[in-house]
C-alpha positions as CSV (number, residue, x, y, z in Angstrom):
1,X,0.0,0.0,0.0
2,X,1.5,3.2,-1.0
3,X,1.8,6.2,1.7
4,X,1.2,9.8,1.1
5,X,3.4,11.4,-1.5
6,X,5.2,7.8,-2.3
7,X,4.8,8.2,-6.1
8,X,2.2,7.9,-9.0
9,X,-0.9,6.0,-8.3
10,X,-4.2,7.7,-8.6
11,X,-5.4,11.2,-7.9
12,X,-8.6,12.7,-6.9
13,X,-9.1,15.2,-9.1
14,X,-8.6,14.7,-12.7
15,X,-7.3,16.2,-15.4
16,X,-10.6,17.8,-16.1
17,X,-10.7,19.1,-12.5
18,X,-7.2,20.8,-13.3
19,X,-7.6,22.2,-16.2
20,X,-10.8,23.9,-14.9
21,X,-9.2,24.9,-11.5
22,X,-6.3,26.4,-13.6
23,X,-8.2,28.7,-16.0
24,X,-10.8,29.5,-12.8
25,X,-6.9,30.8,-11.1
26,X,-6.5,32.8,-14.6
27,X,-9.1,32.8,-17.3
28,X,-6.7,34.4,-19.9
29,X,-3.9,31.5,-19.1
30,X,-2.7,30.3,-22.6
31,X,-3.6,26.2,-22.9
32,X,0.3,25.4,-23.5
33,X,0.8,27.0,-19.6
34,X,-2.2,25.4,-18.1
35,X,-0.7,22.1,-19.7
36,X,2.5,22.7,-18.1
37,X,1.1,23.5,-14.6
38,X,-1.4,20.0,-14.9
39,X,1.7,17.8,-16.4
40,X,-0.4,16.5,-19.8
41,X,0.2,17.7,-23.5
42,X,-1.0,20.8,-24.8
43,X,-3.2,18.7,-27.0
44,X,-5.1,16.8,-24.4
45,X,-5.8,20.4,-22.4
46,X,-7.3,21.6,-26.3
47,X,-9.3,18.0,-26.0
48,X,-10.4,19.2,-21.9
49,X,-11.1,22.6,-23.0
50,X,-13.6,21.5,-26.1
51,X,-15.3,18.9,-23.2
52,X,-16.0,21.7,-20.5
53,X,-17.1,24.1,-23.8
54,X,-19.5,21.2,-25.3
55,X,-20.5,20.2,-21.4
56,X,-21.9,24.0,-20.7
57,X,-18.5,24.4,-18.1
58,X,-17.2,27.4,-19.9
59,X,-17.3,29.9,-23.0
60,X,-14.6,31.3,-24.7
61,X,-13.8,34.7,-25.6
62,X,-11.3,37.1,-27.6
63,X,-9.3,39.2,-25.6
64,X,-9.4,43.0,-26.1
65,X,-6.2,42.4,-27.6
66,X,-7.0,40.2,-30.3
67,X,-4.1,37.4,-29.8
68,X,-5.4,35.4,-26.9
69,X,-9.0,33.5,-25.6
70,X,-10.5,34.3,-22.4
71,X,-12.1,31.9,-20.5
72,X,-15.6,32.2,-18.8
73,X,-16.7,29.5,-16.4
74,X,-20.1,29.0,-14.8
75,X,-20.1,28.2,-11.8
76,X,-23.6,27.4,-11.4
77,X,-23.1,24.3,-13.9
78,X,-23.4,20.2,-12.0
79,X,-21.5,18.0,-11.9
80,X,-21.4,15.2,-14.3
81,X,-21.9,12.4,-12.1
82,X,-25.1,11.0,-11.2
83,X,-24.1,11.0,-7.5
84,X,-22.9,14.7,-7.6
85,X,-24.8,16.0,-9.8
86,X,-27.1,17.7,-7.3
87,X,-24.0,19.9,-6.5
88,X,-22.6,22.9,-8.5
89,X,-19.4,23.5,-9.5
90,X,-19.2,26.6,-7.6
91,X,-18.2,24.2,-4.4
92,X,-15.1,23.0,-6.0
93,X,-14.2,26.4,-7.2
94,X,-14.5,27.9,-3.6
95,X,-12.3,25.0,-2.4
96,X,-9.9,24.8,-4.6
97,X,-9.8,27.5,-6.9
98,X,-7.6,31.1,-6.7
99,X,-6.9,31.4,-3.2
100,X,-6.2,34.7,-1.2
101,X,-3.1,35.2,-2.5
102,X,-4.7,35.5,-6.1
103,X,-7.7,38.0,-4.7
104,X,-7.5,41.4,-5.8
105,X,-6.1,43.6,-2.6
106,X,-6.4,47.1,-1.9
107,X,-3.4,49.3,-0.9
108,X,-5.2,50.6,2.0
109,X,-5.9,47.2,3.5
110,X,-2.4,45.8,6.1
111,X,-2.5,42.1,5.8
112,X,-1.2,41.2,9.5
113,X,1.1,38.0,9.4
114,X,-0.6,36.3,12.3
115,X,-3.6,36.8,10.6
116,X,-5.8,38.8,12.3
């Protein structure tokens, strides 16, 4: 029986779960980074990212700039699976997507390192 952290073996999110978290951290990530930060090609993110478009997961837009996609997830979309599917995506996006260190911040707020 393998430990915690002793090597491959399974996961409990998958790839899907990755990709999604990763573009939820920064919806104008370019698919070769967000297959870099998930550890699968570049083609099977393009493969993830047409599944969560065709599945309702998320749209995609042109940036103002003209030379990238944005990427717009709803949150209020179920999950797949019969036996979650009751739940919204929203849950796993408040658990696992950007975290404090990603929320916008205003100059005038002091972050106290004891966190309080």
């Amino acid at each position: 029986m393998q430990g915690k952290g002793t090597g491959p073996g399974w996961t409990f999110l998958t790839s899907h779960a990755r990709v999604l978290l990763a573009i939820a951290r920064d919806p104008g990530i370019r698919l070769r980074d967000v297959a870099s930060h998930c550890g699968v090609t570049e083609r099977t993110v393009q493969n993830i990212v047409a599944d969560l478009e065709a599945g309702g997961y998320l749209t995609r837009s042109r940036a103002a700039d003209g030379r990238r996609n944005v990427y717009h997830i709803d949150p209020a979309a179920p999950f797949r699976h019969p036996a979650e599917s009751d739940h919204e995506i929203a849950g796993l996006l408040a658990l696992l997507g950007p975290g404090p260190d990603h929320a916008p911040r205003h100059d005038d707020e002091r972050q106290d390192p004891r966190g309080r």
